[in-house]
C-alpha positions as CSV (number, residue, x, y, z in Angstrom):
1,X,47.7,48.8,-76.8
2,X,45.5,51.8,-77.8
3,X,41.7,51.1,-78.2
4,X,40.2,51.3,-81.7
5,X,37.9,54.1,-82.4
6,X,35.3,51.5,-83.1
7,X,35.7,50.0,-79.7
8,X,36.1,53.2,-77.6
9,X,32.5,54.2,-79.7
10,X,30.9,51.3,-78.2
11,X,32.6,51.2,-74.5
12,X,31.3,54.6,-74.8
13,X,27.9,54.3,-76.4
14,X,27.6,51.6,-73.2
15,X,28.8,53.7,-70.4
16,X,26.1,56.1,-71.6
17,X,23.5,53.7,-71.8
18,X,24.0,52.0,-68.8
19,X,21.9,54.8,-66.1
20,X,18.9,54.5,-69.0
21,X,18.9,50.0,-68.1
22,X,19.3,50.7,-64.2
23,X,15.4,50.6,-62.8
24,X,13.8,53.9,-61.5
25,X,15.1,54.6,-58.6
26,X,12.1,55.5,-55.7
27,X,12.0,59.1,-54.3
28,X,12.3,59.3,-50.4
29,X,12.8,61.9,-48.0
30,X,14.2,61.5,-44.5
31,X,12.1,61.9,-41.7
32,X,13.0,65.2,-40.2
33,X,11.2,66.9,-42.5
34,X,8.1,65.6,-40.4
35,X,6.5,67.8,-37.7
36,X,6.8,65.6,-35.0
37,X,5.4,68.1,-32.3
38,X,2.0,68.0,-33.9
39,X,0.4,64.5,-34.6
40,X,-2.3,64.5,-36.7
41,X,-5.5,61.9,-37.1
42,X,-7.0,60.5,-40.6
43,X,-9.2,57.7,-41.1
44,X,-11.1,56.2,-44.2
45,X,-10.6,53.6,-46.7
46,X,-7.6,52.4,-48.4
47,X,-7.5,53.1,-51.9
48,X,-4.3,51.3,-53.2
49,X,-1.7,49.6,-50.8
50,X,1.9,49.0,-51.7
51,X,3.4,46.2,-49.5
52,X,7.9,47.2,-50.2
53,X,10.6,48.4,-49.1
54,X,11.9,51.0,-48.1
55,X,8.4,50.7,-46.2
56,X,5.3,49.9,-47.1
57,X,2.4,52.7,-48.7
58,X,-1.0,53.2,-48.4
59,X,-3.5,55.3,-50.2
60,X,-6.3,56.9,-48.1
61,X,-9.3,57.9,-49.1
62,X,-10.6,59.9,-45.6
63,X,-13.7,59.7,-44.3
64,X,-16.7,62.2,-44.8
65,X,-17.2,64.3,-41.8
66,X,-13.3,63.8,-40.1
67,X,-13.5,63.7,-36.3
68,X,-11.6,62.9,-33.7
69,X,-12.7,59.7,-32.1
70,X,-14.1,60.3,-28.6
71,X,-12.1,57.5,-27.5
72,X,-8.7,58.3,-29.1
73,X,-7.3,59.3,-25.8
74,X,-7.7,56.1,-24.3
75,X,-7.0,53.5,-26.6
76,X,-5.2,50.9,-25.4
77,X,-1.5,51.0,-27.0
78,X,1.0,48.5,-27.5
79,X,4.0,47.9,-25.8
80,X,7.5,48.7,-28.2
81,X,10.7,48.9,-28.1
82,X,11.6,52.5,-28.4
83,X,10.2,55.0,-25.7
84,X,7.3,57.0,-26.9
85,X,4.6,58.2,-25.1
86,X,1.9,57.0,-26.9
87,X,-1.0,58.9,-24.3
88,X,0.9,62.2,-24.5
89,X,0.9,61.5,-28.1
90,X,-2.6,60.4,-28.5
91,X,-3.6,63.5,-25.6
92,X,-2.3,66.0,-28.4
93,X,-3.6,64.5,-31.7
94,X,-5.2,67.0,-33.8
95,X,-7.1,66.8,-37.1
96,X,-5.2,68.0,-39.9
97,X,-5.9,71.7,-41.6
98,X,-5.2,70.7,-45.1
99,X,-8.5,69.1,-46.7
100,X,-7.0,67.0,-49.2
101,X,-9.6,64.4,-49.5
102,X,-6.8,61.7,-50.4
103,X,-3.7,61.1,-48.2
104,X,-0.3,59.0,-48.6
105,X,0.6,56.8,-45.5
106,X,4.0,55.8,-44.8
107,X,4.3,52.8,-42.7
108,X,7.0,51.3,-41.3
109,X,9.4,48.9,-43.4
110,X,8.1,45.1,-44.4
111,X,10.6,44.1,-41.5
112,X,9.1,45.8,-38.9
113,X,5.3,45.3,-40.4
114,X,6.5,41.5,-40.3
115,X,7.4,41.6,-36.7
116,X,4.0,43.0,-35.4
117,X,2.2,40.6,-37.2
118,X,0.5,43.1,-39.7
119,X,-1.3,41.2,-42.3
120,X,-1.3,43.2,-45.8
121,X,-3.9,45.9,-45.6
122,X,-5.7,46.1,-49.0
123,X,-7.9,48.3,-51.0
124,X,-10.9,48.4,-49.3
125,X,-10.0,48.0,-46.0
126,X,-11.1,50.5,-43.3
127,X,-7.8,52.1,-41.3
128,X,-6.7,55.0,-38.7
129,X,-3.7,56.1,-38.2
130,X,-2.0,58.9,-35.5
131,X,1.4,60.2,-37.4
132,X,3.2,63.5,-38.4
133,X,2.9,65.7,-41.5
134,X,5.2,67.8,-43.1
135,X,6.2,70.9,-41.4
136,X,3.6,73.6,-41.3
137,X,1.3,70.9,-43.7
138,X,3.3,72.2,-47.0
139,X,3.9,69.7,-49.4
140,X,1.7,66.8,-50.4
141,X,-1.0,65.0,-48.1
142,X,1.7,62.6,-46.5
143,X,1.6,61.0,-42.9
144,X,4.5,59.4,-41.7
145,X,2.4,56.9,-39.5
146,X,2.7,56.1,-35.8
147,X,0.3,54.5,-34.4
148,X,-2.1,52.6,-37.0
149,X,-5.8,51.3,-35.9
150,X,-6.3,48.3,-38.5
151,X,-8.7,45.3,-37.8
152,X,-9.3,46.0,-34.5
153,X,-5.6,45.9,-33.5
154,X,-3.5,48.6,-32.8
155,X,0.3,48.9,-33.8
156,X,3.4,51.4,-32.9
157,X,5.2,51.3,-36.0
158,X,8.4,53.6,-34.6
159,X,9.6,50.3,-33.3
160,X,9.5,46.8,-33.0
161,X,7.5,45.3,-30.8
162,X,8.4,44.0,-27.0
């Protein structure tokens, strides 16, 4: 039975419509886009925090005066289940050369956050964090995080726990 114009005009009109209900979807880019042979080091206060999926956000405002801690090198790191050497890692940690006052921190996902006991880090709150920019620093002030320093607790967010 063939459709009536008036009906194909509205399947259509609805077809057409129906990417303009869906919700936004988020942007993400995969993680090889990282340079993951230079770690970098940022610590300040968290502007905004943004506890999802695919992982969770934070908002940093860094510190004035960004050093190195004098300690870095020996912090104690936790145990987890894929193999990275957190010493090497932390033994190479450099500041970053960008000096974008405000940086984007990409944890790990709510999964993983769950499973090393993370509580929800809030605006305010005074973090750390050892992880990997983009190639070359191009791009926005992003930090795919590794190790983050929160509370007194450290936590290797590659992995889960062991």
């Amino acid at each position: 039975m063939p459709m009536s114009r008036r009906r194909f005009v509205l399947a259509t009109a609805a077809a057409s419509a129906t990417p303009l209900a869906l919700p936004p979807a988020w942007a993400h880019h995969g993680w090889s886009s990282f340079d993951a042979d230079r770690p970098i080091y940022l610590e300040g206060k968290v502007v905004s925090s943004k506890w999802q999926n695919p992982h969770a956000e934070l908002m940093l405002d860094l510190s004035p005066g960004l050093a190195l801690p004098a300690d870095l090198k020996q912090r104690p790191l936790p145990a987890q289940s894929a193999g990275v050497d957190g010493p090497a890692l932390l033994a190479k940690t450099v500041l970053p050369k960008r000096k974008d006052r405000r940086w984007e921190l990409e944890l790990a996902p709510l999964t993983r956050m769950s499973a090393w006991k993370v509580a929800e880090i809030k605006a305010g709150d005074p973090v750390s964090a050892v992880g990997f920019t983009f190639k070359d620093e191009a791009g926005d002030a992003v930090m795919r995080v590794e190790y983050l320093f929160a509370s007194g607790k450290s936590y290797g967010l590659r992995s889960s726990p062991v």
